[in-house]
C-alpha positions as a Python dict, from the first residue, in 0.01 Angstrom:
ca = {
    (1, 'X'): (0, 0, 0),
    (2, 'X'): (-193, 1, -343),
    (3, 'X'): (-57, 150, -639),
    (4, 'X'): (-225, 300, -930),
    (5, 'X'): (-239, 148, -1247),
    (6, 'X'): (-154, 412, -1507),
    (7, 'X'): (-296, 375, -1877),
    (8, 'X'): (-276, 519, -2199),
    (9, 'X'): (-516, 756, -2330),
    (10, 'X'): (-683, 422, -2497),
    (11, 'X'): (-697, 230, -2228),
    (12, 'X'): (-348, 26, -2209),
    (13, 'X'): (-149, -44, -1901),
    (14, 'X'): (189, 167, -1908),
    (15, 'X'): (282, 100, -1533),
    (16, 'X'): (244, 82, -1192),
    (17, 'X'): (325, 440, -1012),
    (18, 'X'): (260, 572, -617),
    (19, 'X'): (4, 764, -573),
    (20, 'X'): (256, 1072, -515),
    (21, 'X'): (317, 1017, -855),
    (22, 'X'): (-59, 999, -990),
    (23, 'X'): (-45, 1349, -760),
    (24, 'X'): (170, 1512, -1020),
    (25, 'X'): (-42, 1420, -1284),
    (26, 'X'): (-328, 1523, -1134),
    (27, 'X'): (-198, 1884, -1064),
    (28, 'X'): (-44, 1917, -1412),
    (29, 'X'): (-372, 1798, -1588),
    (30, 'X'): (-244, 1517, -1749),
    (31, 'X'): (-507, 1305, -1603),
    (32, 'X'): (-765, 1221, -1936),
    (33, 'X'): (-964, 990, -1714),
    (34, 'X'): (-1004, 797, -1369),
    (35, 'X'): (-1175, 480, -1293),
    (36, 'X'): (-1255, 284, -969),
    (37, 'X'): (-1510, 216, -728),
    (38, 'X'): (-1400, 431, -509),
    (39, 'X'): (-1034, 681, -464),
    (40, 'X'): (-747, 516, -377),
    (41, 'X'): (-651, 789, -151),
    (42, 'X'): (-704, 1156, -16),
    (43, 'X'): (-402, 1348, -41),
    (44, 'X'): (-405, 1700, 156),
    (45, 'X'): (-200, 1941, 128),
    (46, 'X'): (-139, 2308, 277),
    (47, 'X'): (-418, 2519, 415),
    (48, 'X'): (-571, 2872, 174),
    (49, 'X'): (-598, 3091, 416),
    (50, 'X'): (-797, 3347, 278),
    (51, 'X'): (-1053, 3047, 219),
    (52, 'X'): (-957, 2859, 542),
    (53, 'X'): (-983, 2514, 325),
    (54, 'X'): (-682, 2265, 309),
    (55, 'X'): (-664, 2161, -52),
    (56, 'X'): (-676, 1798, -130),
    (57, 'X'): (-603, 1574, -412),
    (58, 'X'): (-852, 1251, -455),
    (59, 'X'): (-662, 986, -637),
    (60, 'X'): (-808, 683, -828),
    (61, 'X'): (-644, 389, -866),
    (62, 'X'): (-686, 352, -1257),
    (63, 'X'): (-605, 691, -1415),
    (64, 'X'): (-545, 682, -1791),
    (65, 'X'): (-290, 999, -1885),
    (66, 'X'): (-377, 1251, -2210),
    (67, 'X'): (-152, 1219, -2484),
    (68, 'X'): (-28, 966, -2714),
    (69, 'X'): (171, 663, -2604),
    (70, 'X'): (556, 673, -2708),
    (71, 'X'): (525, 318, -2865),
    (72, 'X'): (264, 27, -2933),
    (73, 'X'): (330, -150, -2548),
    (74, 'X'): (118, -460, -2730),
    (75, 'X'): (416, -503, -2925),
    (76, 'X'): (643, -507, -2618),
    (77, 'X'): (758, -897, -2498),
    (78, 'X'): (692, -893, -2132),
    (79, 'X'): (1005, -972, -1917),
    (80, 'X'): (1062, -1313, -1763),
    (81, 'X'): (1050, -1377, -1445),
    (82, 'X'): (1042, -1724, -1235),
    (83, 'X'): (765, -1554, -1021),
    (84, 'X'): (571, -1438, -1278),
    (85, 'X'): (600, -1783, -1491),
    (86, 'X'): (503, -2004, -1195),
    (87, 'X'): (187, -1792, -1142),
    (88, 'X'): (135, -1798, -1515),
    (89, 'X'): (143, -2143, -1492),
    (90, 'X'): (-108, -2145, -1194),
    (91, 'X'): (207, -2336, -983),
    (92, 'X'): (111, -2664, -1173),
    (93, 'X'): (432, -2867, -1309),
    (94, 'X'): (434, -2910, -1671),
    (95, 'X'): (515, -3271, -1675),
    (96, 'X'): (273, -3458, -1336),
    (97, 'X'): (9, -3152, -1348),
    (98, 'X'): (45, -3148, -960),
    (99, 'X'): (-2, -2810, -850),
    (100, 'X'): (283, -2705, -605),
    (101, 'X'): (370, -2437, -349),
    (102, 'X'): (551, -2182, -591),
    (103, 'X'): (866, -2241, -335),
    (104, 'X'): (877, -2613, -470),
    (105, 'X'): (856, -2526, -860),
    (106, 'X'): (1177, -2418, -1113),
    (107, 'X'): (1162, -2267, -1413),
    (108, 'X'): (1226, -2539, -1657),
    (109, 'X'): (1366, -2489, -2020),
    (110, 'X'): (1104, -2775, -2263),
    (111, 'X'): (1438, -2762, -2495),
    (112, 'X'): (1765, -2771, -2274),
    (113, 'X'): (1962, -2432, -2226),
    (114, 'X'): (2263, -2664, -2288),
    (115, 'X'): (2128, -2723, -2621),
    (116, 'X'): (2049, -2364, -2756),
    (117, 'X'): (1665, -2335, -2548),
    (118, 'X'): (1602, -1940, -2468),
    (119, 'X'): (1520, -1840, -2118),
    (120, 'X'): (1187, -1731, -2287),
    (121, 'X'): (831, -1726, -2204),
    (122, 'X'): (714, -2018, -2504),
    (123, 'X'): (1059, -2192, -2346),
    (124, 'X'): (951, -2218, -2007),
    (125, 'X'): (704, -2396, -1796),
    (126, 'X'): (686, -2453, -1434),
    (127, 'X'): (845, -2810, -1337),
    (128, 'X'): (838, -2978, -968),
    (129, 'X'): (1191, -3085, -842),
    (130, 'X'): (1090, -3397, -947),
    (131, 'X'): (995, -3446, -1283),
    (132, 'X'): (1253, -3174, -1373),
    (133, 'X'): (1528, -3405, -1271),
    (134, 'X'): (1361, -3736, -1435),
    (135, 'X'): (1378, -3499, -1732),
    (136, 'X'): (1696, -3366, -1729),
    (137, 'X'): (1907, -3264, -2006),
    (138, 'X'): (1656, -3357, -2240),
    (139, 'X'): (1366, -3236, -2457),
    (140, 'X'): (1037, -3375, -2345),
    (141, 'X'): (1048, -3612, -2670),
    (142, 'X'): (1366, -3765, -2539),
    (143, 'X'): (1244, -3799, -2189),
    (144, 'X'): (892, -3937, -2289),
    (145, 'X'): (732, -3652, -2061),
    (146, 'X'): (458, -3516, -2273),
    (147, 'X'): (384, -3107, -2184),
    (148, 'X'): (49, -3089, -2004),
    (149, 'X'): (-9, -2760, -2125),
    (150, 'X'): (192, -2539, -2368),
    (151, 'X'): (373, -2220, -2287),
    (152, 'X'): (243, -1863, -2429),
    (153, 'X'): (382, -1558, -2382),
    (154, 'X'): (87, -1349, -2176),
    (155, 'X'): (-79, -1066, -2244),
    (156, 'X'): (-10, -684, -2182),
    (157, 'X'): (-290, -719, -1898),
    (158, 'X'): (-202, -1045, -1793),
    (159, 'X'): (137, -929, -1732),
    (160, 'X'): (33, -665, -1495),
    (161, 'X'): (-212, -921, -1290),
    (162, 'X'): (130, -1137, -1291),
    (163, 'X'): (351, -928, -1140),
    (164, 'X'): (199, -1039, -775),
    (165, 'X'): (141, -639, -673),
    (166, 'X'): (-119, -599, -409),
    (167, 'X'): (-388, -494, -633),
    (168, 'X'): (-723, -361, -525),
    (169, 'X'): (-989, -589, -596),
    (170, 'X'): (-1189, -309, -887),
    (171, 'X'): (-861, -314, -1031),
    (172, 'X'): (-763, -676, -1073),
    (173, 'X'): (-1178, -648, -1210),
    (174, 'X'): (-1095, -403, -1457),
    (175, 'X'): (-737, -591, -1560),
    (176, 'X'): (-950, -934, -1577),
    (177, 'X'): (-1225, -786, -1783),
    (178, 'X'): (-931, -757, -2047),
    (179, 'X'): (-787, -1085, -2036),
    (180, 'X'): (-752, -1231, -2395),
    (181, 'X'): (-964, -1553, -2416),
    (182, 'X'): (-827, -1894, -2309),
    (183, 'X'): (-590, -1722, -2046),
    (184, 'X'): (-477, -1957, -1733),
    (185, 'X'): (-560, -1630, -1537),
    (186, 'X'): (-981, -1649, -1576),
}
């Protein structure tokens, strides 16, 4: 099932929700404004009798909520995940640039966890079994394995493309048309 991506009143991703939850929004009138080709889903409810109508709730799948955000999300690091790394990394190792089922990449640290390297997103690259053992306990320098690419830490709307969710294709459009320039994901 699709969820809805929720924004900000300007137009930044806050988070995934059901579309139960986007329902509550909806009937509180919290709802500033609603994008997609077409609803998400029809939500119906009980039946006015005096009217004999059902009520119904049409939900969007991008709804952007009234009100001003608690704090600057742009400012927020994305969390790490080895999912989320691999397909930032477009499941290419680092080190051969041989792209690989995600199942046959690790999440390699460029400077050794051993010595001091944060499990962090300019930290980490995608590695095949391989090449991650030739490296070792080493920095690249010391293994004489240049870095095909370099690591970045992604966006607020690459994060969201990242996170694997099924997501509608006017979605993933409207999450795309936002990607900052240069990103792996275009």
């Amino acid at each position: 099932m699709h969820h809805v991506l929720q924004l900000d009143i300007q137009g930044t991703p806050q988070a995934w929700i059901t579309a139960e939850e986007a329902a509550l929004h909806y009937a509180t009138n919290t709802v500033a404004w609603e994008q997609g080709e077409s609803p998400l889903v029809t939500l119906r409810g009980g039946w006015n009798v005096a009217r004999g109508r059902q009520s119904t709730l049409v939900i969007h799948p991008i709804i952007a909520l009234r009100g001003a955000p608690r704090r600057n999300l742009h400012e927020v690091v994305p969390a790490v995940t080895k999912p989320k790394l691999l397909r930032r990394d477009r499941c290419t190792c680092a080190y051969c640039a041989q792209v690989f089922p995600e199942k046959d990449l690790e999440a390699e640290h460029i400077v050794p966890a051993s010595k001091g390297g944060p499990y962090a997103w300019t930290n980490l690259v995608s590695a095949c079994r391989h090449c991650n053992g030739r490296k070792k306990d080493r920095t690249p320098e010391q293994a004489g394995m240049p870095l095909v690419y370099l690591p970045y830490v992604p966006s607020r709307y690459e994060d969201f493309l990242l996170r694997g969710r099924n997501v509608r294709a006017d979605v993933h459009e409207w999450l795309s048309a936002r990607l900052p320039k240069g990103s792996r994901l275009n």
